[in-house]
N, C-alpha and C positions, 0 to 999 in steps of 0.2 A: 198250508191247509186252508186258512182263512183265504185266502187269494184264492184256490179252487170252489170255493163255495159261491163264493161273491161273482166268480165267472159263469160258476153254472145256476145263477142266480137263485143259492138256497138263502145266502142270506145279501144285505144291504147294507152297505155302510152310509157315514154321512158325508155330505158335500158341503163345503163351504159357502161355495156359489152354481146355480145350475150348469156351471160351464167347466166346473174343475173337478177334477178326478174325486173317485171316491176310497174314503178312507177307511177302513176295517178294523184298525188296530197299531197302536203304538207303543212301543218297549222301550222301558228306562231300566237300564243296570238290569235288578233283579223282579222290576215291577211292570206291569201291562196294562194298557187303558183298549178295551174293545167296544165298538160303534156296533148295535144292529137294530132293525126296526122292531117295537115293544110289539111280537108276537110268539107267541107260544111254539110255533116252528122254530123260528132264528133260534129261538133261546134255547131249543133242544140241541141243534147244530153246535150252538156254542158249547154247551156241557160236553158235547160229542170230542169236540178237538182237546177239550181239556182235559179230558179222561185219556184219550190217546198219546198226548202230550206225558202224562202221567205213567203212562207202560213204558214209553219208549226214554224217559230220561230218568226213571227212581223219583224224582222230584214229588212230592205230594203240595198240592194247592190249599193255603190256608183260607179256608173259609171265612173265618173270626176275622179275618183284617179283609176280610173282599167285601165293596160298599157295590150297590146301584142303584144309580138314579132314569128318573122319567122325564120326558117332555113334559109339558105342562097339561096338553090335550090327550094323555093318555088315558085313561078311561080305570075305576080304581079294583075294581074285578079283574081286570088283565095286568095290572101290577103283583096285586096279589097274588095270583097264579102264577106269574115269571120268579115273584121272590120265593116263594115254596116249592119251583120246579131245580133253581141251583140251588137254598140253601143258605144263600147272603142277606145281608142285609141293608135297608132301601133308608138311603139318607136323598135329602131333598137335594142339594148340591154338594158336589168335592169340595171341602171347603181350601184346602191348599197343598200339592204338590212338589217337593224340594224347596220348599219356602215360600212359593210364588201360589195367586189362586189358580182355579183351574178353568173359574168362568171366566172370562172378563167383558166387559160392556166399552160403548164409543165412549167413555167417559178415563178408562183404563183409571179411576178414582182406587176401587181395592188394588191394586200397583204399589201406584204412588203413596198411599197408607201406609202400606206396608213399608217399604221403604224408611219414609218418614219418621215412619215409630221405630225402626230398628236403630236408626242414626242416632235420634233423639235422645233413646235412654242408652246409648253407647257414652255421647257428651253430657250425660245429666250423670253417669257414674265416672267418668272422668274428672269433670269439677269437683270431687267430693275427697281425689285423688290429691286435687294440688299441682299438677307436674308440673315438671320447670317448662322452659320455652322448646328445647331439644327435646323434654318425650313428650309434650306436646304435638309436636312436627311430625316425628314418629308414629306416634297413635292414628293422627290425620291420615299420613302419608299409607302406613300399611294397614292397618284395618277402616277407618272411615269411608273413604276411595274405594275399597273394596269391596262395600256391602252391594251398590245399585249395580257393580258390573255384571252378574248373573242375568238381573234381571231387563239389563241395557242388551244384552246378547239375545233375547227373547222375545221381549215386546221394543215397542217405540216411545222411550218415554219424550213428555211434549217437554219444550225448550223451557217453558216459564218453571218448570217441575226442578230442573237443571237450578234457574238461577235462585231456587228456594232451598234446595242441596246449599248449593255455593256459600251463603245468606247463614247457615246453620251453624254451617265449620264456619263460616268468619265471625261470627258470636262468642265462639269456643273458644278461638285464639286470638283476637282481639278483647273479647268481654269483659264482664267486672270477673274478679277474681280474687276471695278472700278481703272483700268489701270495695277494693280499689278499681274505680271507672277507668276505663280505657275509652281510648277513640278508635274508628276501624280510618284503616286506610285504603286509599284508593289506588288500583293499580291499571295503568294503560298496557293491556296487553295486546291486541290485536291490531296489527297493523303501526304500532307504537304512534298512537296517537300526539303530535308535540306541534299542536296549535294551541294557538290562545283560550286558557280554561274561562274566561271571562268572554271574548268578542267573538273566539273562532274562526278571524278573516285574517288571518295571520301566524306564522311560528312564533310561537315565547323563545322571546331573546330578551334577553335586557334591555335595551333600548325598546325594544315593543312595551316591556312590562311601565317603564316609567314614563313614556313619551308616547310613542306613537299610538298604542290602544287607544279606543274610542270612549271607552269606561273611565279612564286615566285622565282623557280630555277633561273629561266633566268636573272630575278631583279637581284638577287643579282651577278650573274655573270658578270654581265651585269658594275655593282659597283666595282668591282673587290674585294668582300668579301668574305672569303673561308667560308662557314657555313658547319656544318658535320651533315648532314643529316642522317647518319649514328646510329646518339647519339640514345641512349635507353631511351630518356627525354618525359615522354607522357605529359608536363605542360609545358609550355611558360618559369615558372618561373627558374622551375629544367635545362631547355636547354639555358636559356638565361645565369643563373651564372657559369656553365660551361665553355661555350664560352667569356664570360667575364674577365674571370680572364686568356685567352688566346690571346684576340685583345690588340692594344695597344689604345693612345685616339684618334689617327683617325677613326682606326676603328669602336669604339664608337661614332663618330659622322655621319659615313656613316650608322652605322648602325639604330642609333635610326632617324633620318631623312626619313631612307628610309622605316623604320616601317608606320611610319605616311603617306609616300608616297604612300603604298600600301594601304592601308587603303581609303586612299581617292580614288586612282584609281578603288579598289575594288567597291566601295560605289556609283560612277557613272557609272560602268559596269552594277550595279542591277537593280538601280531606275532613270538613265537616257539612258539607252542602249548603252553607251558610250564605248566600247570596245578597250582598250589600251595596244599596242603593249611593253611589257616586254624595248624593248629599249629605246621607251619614256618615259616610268617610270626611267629608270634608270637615265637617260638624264636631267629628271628634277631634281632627286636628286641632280646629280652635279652640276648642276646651283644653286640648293640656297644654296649648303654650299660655291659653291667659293661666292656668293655672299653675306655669312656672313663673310666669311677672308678678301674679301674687304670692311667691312662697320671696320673690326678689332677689333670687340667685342670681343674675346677672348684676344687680345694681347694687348691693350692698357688700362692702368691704369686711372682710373677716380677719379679724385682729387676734394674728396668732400668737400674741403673749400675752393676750389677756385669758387664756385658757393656760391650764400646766400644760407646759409641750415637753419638759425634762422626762428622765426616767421614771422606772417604777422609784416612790418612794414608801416609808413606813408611815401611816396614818398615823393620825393625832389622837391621842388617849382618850377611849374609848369611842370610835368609830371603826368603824367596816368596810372594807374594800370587796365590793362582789359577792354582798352577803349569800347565802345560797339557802339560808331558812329567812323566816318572817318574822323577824326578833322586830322590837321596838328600842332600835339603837340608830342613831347616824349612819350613815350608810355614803361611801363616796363608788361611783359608778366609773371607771374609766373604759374609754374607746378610742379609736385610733381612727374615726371619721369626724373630721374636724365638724364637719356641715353635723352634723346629726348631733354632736355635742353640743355645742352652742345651742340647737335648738331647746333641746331638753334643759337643758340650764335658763333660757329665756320662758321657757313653760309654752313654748308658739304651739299652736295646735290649727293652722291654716293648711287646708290641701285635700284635697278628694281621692285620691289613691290610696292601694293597699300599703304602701309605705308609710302612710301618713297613720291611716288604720295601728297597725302597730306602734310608734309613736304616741296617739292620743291610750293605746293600752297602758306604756311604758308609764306614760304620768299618774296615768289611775291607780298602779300598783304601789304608787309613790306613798300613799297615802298610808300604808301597810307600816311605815316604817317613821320616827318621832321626825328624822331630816334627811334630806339625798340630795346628793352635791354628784354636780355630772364633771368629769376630769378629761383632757383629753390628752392623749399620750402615744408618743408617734410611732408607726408601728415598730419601727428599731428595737425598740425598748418596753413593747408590749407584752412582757412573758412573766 
């Protein structure tokens, strides 16, 4: 009936563009959206088919839920009169349809809002849940994913809207959780990206990651270690015996330090976005070897009978073995780390590391107790 009206031009629907069909009226399930121009004919037409509509299916038309709205330029006398002619009543815009709005602007900003907010306090009532990693996955997987598809099937949401979705859930399932920081990880999906995370002019292989990258150059120059890049070695293995039997043992110790060095710089560059300057890397290398020539692990001999290496034995009348309150008695400590005994029996408190950190604790507590005798006992016999 709307289609014969609009033919025999009683009423008018709206156009998108002056070039595209005009539209009269759209039906969802059990609801209708109708287009006509704000005059007091259209809008007789329209109550006309409604009424008819009404004889021929039993159905009566609720009023109380039927809204209209005006163009901006409609004039407030001829509002007036259309809303007192059906009966409804006149809100400024539909504010939202099956979830989604009903206006939308080049900006598709209420969309993405929407959206946004739906997800939002979906993972803001989820953290409060706790879930393990599995209904974690779950949650993501069947309801998260499923809020934007509706509105992905309707409008165009823009790519950068996507990688802010993406960005939400990986907070969710990465994030702090019950106070513990997490990191997010990176994943190469498209196209399985396996070029060099640092240079890019190459696949990461092993021998790229330690030798031939350009980043890697620098490291080692950086060390002052001649590496020959040069070598025909396509294995780690083949190029490292090589060069091997050509450093001397400093070398070796700059060198394998500073494998491990790269490694770890490499590995916060990927999965923390941590990007580190070739001469900090090298920089840190020489910090912990001078800081093993200073603790003098290499050069000083450890004399394993001058510590207890025997079993456990029964302490001396009135001392403590592993006291576990903070009594004001003797106290004898044993451990099954030769290195670490000694130290705390010598009282050394040389070293910059979190190992060292612990240690200079160990001695402070010492103070807690009249005497502390450190024992060292091998692990055989440690129980």
């Amino acid at each position: 009936m709307m289609k014969k009206l609009m033919e025999a031009s009683s009423i008018h629907g709206i156009r998108i563009t002056p070039q595209a069909p005009s539209v009269t009226h759209l039906l969802f399930v059990d609801d209708s959206i109708s287009f006509t121009k704000a005059k007091i004919g259209e809008a007789r037409q329209v109550q006309k088919v409604l009424r008819d509509y009404e004889s021929a299916s039993g159905q009566m038309i609720n009023l109380e839920k039927t809204t209209i709205s005006f163009s901006n330029g409609t004039r407030g006398t001829t509002r007036q009169a259309i809303v007192e002619l059906l009966g409804v009543t006149e809100v400024q815009v539909q504010d939202k349809y099956l979830g989604l709005p009903t206006v939308v602007s080049y900006s598709k900003r209420a969309i993405t809002e929407t959206i946004r907010d739906k997800i939002s306090k979906k993972l803001q009532g989820w953290r409060g849940m706790l879930p393990s990693k599995a209904g974690r996955e779950v949650l993501i997987k069947v309801v998260a994913r499923s809020i934007p598809t509706y509105a992905m099937s309707v409008f165009k949401i823009p790519g950068n809207f996507c990688s802010e979705l993406r960005s939400l859930v990986s907070h969710f399932w990465w994030g702090a959780a019950g106070g513990q920081r997490k990191f997010s990880w990176i994943a190469r999906i498209q196209g399985h990206d396996d070029s060099c995370p640092i240079c890019h002019a190459a696949a990461e292989t092993d021998i790229h990651l330690l030798r031939d990258c350009g980043w890697v150059g620098w490291v080692w120059g950086g060390l002052g270690l001649e590496v020959d890049r040069e070598l025909d070695r396509n294995s780690v293995r083949e190029w490292v015996e090589r060069e091997w039997k050509e450093w001397g043992e400093e070398e070796h110790i700059v060198f394998l330090t500073g494998c491990w060095a790269i490694w770890e710089a490499r590995n916060k560059w990927v999965f923390e976005g941590r990007q580190m300057r070739p001469e900090v890397v090298s920089r840190r290398v020489n910090d912990l070897i001078r800081e093993m020539q200073e603790t003098g692990v290499e050069n000083e001999a450890i004399n394993v009978d001058s510590l207890n290496s025997t079993g456990w034995t029964r302490p001396n009348e009135g001392w403590l073995k592993e006291a576990k309150l903070r009594e004001a008695r003797p106290v004898i400590v044993e451990g099954d780390n030769l290195r670490v005994m000694e130290d705390l029996k010598k009282k050394k408190t040389v070293g910059r590391s979190n190992l060292h950190l612990i240690h200079d604790e160990i001695l402070v507590l010492c103070n807690s107790f009249d005497s502390v005798d450190f024992s060292f006992v091998r692990r055989s016999s440690n129980f």
